[in-house]
N, C-alpha and C positions, 0 to 999 in steps of 0.2 A: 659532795653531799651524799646520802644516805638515801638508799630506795622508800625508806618511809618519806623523805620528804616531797619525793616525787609522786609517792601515791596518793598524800592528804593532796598534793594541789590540784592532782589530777579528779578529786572528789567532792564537788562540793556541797556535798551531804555530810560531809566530816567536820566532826569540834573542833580540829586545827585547822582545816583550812587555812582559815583567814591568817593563822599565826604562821604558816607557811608561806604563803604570798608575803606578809607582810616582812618575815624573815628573808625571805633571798631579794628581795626591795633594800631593806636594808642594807645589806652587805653591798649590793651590786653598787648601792649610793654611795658607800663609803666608802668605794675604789678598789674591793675585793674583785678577784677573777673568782668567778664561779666554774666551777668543773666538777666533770662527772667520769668515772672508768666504767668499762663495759662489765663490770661485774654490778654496777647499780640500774645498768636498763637490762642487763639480764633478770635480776631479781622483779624490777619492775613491770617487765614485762608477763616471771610468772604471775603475780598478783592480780593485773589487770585483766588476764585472759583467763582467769578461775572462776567459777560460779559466787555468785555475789552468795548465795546460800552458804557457801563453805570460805569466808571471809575474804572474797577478792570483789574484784570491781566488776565483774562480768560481762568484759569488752570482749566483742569480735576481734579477729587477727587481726584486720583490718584500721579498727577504730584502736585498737594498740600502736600498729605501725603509723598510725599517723600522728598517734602523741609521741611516738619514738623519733621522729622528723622536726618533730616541734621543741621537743628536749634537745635535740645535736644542733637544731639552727640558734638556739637562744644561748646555750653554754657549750662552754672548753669539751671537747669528746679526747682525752687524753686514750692512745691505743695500747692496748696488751702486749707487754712486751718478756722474752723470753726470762727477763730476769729474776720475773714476779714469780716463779715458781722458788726459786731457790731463798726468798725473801717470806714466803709461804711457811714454807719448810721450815725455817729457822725462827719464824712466831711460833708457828704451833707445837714444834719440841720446846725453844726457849719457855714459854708461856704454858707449857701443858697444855692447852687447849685441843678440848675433845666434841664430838659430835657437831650440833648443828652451827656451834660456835666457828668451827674452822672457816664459816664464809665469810665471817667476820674480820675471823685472822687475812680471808685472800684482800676482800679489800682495804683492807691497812697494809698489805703485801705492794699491794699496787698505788696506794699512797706514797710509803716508801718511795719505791724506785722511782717515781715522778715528782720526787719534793713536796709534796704534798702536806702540809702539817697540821692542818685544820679539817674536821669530819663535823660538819652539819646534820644533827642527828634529834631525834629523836629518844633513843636510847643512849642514854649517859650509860649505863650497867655493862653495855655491850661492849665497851670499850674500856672500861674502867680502870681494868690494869695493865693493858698494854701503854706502855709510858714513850713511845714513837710518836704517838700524835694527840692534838689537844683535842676536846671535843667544845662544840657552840650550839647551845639550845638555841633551838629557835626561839622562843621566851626571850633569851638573852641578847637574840643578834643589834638589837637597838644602842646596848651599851656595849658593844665590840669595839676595839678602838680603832680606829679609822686605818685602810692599809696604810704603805710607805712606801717612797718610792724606792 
């Protein structure tokens, strides 16, 4: 999944919220493995320790690391491995992708090398032409089709 969808659940003063919760419920119900790579609690993490003024959550380090504990005990924490750099490298030349997009490019970098082929996101746009992996609104997780085994 996507640091956005870690920060709506993480908020629940947020319009999505509920459709966040109710999105990774679903999937979890329908026999999906949920997982996360360290490039979405890195993100998450900057968000949540930013002043709520300047569009973060405005947690202490503290109150971050404890949702970072609560994120690794409930889902897959898939690790960084050496090969996401050269799978990086080859979205963002393949794909052109320039500026803040390239974070984007690493986490589909690190989808890649982990089989990974679903991104639970929020932003459909941010992924929209890279054709490695599919994207699932959360909106949508309810009519996903159930895994397999």
């Amino acid at each position: 999944m996507d640091a956005n969808i870690l920060i709506r659940t993480a908020n629940p003063a947020d319009s999505e919220h509920k459709t966040s919760i109710d999105a990774l419920r679903q999937l979890a119900a329908s026999g999906h493995e949920l997982v996360l790579v360290p490039q979405v609690l890195y993100e998450y993490w900057v968000v949540a320790t930013r002043p709520a003024a300047n569009n973060g959550l405005g947690m202490t380090a503290d109150e971050a690391a404890a949702d970072l504990d609560k994120f690794c005990a409930r889902f897959v924490v898939m690790l960084d491995v050496d090969s996401i750099f050269e799978a990086w490298r080859d979205l963002v030349s393949r794909y052109a992708i320039v500026g803040k997009k390239a974070h984007d490019a690493r986490l589909v970098a690190a989808m890649v090398r982990h089989g990974i082929t679903h991104l639970l996101t929020f932003n459909e746009q941010d992924f929209a032409r890279i054709s490695e992996i599919a994207v699932i609104l959360p909106s949508s997780a309810a009519t996903f089709p159930p895994a397999t085994a």
